[in-house]
C-alpha positions as CSV (number, residue, x, y, z in Angstrom):
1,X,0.0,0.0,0.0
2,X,1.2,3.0,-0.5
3,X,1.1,6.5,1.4
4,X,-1.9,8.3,-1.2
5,X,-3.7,5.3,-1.1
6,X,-3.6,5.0,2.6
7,X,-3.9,9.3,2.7
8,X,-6.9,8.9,0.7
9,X,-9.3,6.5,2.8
10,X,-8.4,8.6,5.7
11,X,-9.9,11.3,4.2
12,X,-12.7,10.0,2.8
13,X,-13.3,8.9,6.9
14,X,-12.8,12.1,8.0
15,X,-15.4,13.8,5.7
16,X,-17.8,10.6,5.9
17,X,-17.6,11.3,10.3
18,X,-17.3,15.2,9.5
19,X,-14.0,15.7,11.0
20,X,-10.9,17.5,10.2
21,X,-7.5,16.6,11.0
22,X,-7.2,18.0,14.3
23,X,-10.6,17.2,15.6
24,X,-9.9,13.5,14.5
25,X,-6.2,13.5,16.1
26,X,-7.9,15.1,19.2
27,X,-10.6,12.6,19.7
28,X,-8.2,9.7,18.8
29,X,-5.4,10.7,21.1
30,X,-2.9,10.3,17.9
31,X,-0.5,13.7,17.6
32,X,-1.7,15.7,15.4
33,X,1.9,16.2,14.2
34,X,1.5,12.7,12.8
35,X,-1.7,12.7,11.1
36,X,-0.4,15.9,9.1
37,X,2.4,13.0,8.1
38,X,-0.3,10.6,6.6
39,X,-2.1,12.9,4.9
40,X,0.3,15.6,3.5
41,X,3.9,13.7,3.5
42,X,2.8,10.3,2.4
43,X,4.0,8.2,5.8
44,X,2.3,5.2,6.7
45,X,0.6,4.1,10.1
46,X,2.3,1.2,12.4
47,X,0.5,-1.3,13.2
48,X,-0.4,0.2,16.6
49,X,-1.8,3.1,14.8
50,X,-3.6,1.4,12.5
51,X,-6.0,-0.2,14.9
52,X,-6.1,2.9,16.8
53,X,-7.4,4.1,13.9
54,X,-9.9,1.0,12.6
55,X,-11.1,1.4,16.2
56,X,-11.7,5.4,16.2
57,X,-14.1,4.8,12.2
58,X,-15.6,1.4,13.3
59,X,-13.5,-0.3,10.0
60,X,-11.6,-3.2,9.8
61,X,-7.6,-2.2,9.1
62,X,-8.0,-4.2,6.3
63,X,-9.9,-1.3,4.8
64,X,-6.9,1.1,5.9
65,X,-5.2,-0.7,3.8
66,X,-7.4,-0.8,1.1
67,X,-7.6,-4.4,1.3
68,X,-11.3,-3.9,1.6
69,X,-13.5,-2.2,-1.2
70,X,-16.2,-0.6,1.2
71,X,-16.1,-0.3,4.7
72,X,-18.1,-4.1,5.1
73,X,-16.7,-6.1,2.0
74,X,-13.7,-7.8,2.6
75,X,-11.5,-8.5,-0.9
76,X,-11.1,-12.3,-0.8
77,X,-7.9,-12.9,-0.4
78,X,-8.1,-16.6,-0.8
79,X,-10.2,-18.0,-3.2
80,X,-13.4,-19.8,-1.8
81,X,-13.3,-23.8,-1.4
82,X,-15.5,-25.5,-3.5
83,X,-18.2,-26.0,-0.7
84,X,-18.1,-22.4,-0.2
85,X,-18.6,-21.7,-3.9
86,X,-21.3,-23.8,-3.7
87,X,-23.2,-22.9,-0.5
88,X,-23.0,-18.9,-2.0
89,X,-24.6,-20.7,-5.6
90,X,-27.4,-22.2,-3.3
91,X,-28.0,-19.2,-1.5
92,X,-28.4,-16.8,-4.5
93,X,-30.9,-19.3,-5.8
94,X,-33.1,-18.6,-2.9
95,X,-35.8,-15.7,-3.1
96,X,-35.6,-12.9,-0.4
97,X,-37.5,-15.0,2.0
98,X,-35.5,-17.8,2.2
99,X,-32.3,-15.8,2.5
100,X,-33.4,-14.1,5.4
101,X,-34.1,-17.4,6.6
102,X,-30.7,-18.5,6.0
103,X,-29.0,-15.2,7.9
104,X,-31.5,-16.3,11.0
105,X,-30.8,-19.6,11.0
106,X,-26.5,-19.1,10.7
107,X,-26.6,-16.0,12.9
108,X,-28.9,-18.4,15.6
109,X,-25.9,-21.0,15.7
110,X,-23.6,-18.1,16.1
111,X,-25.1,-17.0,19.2
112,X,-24.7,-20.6,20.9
């Protein structure tokens, strides 16, 4: 990843949560001497920082690193096994009913 990139979501987060720089280093507790560094002079975020930071929006720091193409849809990194690949086949088969259904049932066994 480089330093736009990176520069570039954190923007876009800032004007998504109305913030500016300082309010956002404020709030976060993260100088603002080194959020003027991610934005203006291209540096990248530790790893400490990046949590701090995944923590502050509510996104995953897979998103910081634009490893994610929305805020909630994780880039597959791996390709999907051949069960998976199927179970998403089945599911897109289903009308709206049924999928809601589906979500129920897996987020039930979650809970347990």
């Amino acid at each position: 990843m480089d330093g736009s990139k990176f520069s570039d979501i954190l923007y876009r987060l800032l004007r998504e949560n109305g913030l500016n720089r300082k309010q956002f280093a404020e709030r976060s507790g993260i100088p603002y001497p080194t959020v003027v560094g991610w934005t203006n002079l291209g540096r990248l975020p530790d790893f400490v920082a990046l949590e701090k930071i995944a923590d502050f929006f509510g996104c995953s720091v897979d998103y910081l690193m634009n490893r994610q193409d929305d805020v909630g849809n994780i880039t597959v990194v791996r390709p999907l096994s051949e069960d998976e690949t199927r179970l998403v086949e089945y599911y897109k088969r289903l009308d709206a009913r049924q999928q809601q259904a589906v979500k129920n049932l897996i987020l039930s066994m979650l809970d347990k």
